[in-house]
N, C-alpha and C positions, 0 to 999 in steps of 0.2 A: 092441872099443872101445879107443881109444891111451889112454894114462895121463894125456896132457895132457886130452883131454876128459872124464876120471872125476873129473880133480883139479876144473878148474872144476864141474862138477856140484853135486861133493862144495860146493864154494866157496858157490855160489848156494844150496844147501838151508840151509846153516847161515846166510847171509845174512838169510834169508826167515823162520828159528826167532830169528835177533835179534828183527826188526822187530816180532813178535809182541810182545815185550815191554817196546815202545819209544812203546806206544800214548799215553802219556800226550803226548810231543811233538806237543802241538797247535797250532793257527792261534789266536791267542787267550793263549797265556801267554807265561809271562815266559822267552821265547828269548834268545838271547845268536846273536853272529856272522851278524845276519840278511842284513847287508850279500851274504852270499854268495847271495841268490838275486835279489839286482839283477841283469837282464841286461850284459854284461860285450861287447856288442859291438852295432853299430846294426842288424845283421842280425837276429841274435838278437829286438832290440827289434820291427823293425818288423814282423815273423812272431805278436808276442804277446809274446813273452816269455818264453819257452822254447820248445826244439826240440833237440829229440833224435834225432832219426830224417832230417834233413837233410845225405845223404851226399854231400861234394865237398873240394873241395883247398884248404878256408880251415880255417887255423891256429889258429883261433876255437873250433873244434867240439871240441877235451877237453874247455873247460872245461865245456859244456855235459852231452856224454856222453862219456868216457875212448874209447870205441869208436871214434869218431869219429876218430882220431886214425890218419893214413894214410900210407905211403911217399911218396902223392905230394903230399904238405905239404914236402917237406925241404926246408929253406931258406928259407921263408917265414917272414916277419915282420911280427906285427900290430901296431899299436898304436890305441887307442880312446881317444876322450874323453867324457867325457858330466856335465856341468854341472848339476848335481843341484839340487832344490831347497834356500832359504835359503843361497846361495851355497857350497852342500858342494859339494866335487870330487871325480870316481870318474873313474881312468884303469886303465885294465889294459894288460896287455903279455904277447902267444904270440911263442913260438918254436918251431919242430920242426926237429928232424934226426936225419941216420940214423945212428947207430955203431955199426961191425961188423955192420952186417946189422939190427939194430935200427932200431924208428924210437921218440923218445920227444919230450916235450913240456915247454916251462917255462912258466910261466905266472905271473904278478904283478901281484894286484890292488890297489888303493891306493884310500882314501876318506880325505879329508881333511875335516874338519869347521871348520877355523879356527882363530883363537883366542876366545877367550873373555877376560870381566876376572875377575880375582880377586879375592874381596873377604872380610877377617873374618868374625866372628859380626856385629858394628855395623855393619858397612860399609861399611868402611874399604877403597878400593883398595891390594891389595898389586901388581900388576900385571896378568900376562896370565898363559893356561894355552892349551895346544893338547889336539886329540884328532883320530885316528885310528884308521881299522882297515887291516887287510893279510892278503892270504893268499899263499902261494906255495905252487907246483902242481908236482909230477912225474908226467907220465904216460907209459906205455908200453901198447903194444896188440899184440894179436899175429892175425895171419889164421887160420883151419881151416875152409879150404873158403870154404862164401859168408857167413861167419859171423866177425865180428869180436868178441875178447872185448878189455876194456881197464880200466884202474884209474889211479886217480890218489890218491899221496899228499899231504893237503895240511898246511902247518902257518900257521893261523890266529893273529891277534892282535890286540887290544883295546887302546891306550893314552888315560888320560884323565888330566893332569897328571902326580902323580907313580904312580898305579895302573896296572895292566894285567892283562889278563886274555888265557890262550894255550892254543889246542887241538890235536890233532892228528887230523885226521881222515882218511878214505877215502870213493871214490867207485868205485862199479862198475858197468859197464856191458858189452852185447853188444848188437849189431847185426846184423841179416841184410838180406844185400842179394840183389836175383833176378839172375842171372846173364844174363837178355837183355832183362829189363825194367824205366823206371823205379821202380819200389819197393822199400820199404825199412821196415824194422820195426827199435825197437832198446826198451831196457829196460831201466833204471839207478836205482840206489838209490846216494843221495846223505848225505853228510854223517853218518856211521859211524865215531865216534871214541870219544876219552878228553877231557877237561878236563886240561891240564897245571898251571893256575893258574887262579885265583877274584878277583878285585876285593876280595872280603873273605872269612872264614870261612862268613859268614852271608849267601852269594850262590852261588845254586846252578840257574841256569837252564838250559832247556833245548837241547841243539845243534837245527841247524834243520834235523833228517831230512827227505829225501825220498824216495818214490818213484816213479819216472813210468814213462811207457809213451809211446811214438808211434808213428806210420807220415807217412811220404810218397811220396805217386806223382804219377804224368803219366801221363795218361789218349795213349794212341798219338798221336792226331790234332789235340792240343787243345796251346797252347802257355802252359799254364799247369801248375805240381808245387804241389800240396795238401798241405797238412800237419795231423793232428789231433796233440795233446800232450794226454794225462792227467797230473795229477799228484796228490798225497798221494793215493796212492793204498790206504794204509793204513787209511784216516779214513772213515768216511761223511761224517759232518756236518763242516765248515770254516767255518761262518759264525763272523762275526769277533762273537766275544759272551762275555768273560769272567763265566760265571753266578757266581764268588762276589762279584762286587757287585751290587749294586740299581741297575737305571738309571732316574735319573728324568728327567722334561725339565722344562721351567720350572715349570711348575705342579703339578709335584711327581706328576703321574702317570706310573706304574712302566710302560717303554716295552716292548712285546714283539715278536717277531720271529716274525714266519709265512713259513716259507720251505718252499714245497710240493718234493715228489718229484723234480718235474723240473728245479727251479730248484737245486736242489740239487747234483744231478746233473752239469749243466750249470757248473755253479762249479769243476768238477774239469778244466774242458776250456778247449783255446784253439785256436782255428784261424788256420792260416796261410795263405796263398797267395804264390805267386811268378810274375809274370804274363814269359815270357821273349820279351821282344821282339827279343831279339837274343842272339849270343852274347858282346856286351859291355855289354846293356844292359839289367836289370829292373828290375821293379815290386814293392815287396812291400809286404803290405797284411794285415793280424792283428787279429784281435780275442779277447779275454781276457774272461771274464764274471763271474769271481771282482773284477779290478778294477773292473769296468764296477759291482756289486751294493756291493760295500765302500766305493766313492768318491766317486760319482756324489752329488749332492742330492738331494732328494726333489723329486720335479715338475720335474728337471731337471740328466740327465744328461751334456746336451753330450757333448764327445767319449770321457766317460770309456769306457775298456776298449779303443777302436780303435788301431789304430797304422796311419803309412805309413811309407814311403822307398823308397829306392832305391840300384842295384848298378852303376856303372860301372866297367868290369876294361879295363886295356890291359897289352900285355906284359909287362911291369916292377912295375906299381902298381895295385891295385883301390882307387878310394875310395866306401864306402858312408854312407850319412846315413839317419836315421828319425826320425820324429816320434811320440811315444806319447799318448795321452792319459791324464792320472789325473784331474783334476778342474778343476771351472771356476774354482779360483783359482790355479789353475798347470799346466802337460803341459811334455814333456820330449823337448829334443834329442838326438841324440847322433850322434856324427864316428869315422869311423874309418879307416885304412888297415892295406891289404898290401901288404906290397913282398917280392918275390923275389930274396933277397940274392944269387943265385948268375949269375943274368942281369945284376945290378950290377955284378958281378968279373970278367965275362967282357970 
C-alpha cells in the first residue's frame, strides 16, 4: 500500500474518533455559522439540498463535497444568487484551476442580512447597523485510481454592528466513481474546526458538524441519474426539539413529539432526480423530508420539503434555476451561472 493511501486512512480513522466526541453538535442547539449549510447553488437546491455524490464538470460541487472537485472544472466560473427570505441576500462564487498539475478551488460565500435601526435602552434612534456572514473556501483533491479524496480549508465569519464572531474550519471528503458505469458513492464530514473568536466571553456555540453519505446512478436504459443523500449521520434522533424548555401551545398544554422509527429514519435522507432530456437540457426535481416534517403546518404541508428546476448548458455558459419549497408563507428561488473562462479568451 503507497504512503499516500496509509496517510489518508490514517486521516479518516482519526476523523471518525473526533466525531465520536463531537455528539453534542445537534439539530436543536444553540449553533453558530449555520448559514453554511444553505444550499450554495440552484442545482444543489433543486436535487434537495445537498448532494454529494453528483460527479460532473460544475464548479459548484467543492463546496458541497471537496472530492468533487475535478481537472475537468479548470477554468470554470460560477456565480449564484438566491434571495433569501425577509429580504436577506445569499450569493456565492466557485472558481477552479489547475496549477502545476494541480487542480484546486476558491469558493465565497456571502449573506447579507440588511440593515437594521439602532436604538438606546429608551429608544431613542441612534441610526443603522448591518450584519453579515461569509465563508471563504480552499480546496484541493487529488485522484488514486477510481477514488477521489479532497479537503477544503475554510475560514468562516459572523459580523453584527460592531461584534463579530470567526472560525476556521475543515471539510473532508472521497468519492468513488465505477470506471464504465454511471455511479458513484462519496462520503464527507463537514465543518471540523476551531472558534477563532466568540461575540462575547459568554457565547459559546456549537459549529455545524456534518456528516453525510451519498450515491448517484443511471440506471443503463433509463434517462434519468438518482441521487440518495444521508446526512448527520452521527445522530439518530434530529427532530428539531430543544428538551431544556417546556413547550406549551396556547392553552397552556406541554406539546409532545411522536416521531416513530421510520419517520425518523427518513429525516436523515433526501432524494434527488435529474431527468436528462438532452445533453443541454434537464429536469431536477428533490425532495428532503427533514424540511418537509420541520416546516410544513399541521394539516398542511403544501409544497414543504419538494424542490424543482432546471439545467440549460451551451458552450460558453450553463444557466440553472430551482424552486424549493420551505413553507406556505414563503419557498425559495435561486439563479445561477457557469461560464467557461477559457472558451471566453479564446
Amino acid at each position: 500500500m503507497s504512503p499516500v493511501k496509509i496517510a489518508f486512512k490514517v486521516l479518516f480513522i482519526h476523523i471518525f474518533l473526533l466525531i465520536a466526541f463531537q455528539l453534542k453538535a445537534q439539530i436543536g442547539r444553540n449553533n453558530s455559522f449555520t448559514f453554511l449549510n444553505i444550499p450554495s447553488n440552484p442545482v444543489t437546491s433543486g436535487l434537495g439540498g445537498i448532494n454529494i455524490s453528483k460527479a460532473n464538470n460544475d464548479p459548484n460541487g467543492f463546496l458541497q463535497n471537496p472530492a468533487l472537485l475535478d481537472s475537468s472544472q479548470n477554468n470554470l466560473l460560477a456565480i449564484n444568487y438566491l434571495p433569501y427570505f425577509s429580504s436577506i441576500k445569499y450569493s456565492s462564487v466557485a472558481y477552479v484551476s489547475k496549477i502545476q498539475k494541480q487542480t484546486f478551488g476558491l469558493g465565497i460565500q456571502y449573506v447579507g442580512y440588511g440593515d437594521f435601526q439602532q436604538t438606546d435602552a429608551s429608544g431613542n434612534i441612534l441610526g443603522k447597523f448591518s450584519a453579515n456572514d461569509f465563508a471563504i473556501t480552499l480546496s484541493h483533491a487529488r485522484k488514486q485510481g477510481n477514488i477521489t479524496f479532497g479537503g477544503n480549508l475554510k475560514y468562516v465569519g459572523s459580523v453584527i454592528e460592531s461584534y463579530s464572531a470567526s472560525a476556521l474550519l475543515l471539510d473532508f471528503g472521497g468519492i468513488f466513481k465505477h470506471p464504465n458505469k454511471d455511479f458513484s458513492y462519496a462520503l464527507t464530514v463537514k465543518n471540523i474546526g476551531i472558534r477563532l473568536k466568540d461575540f462575547s466571553p459568554f457565547d459559546n456555540p456549537d459549529l455545524p458538524l456534518d456528516v453525510q453519505m451519498g450515491i448517484s446512478f443511471k440506471p443503463q436504459y433509463m434517462p434519468v441519474r438518482f441521487s440518495l443523500t444521508a446526512h448527520h449521520l452521527y445522530k439518530y434522533d434530529i427532530t428539531y426539539l430543544d428538551k431544556s424548555i417546556v413547550k406549551k401551545d396556547l392553552s397552556g398544554n406541554i406539546i409532545e413529539t411522536n416521531v416513530n422509527v421510520l419517520d425518523n429514519m427518513a429525516r436523515h435522507l433526501i432524494f434527488g432526480a435529474e431527468l436528462l432530456f438532452s445533453k443541454n437540457f434537464n429536469i431536477l426535481v428533490g425532495y428532503n423530508h427533514l424540511r418537509s416534517k420541520e416546516l410544513s403546518q399541521q394539516n398542511l404541508s403544501g409544497f414543504s420539503g419538494f424542490s424543482v428546476g432546471f439545467l440549460f448548458k451551451t458552450k460558453k455558459i450553463n444557466f440553472s434555476y430551482s424552486y424549493s419549497g420551505y413553507n406556505t408563507a414563503g419557498n425559495l428561488n435561486s439563479f445561477g451561472l457557469v461560464c467557461d473562462l477559457g472558451k471566453f479568451i479564446q
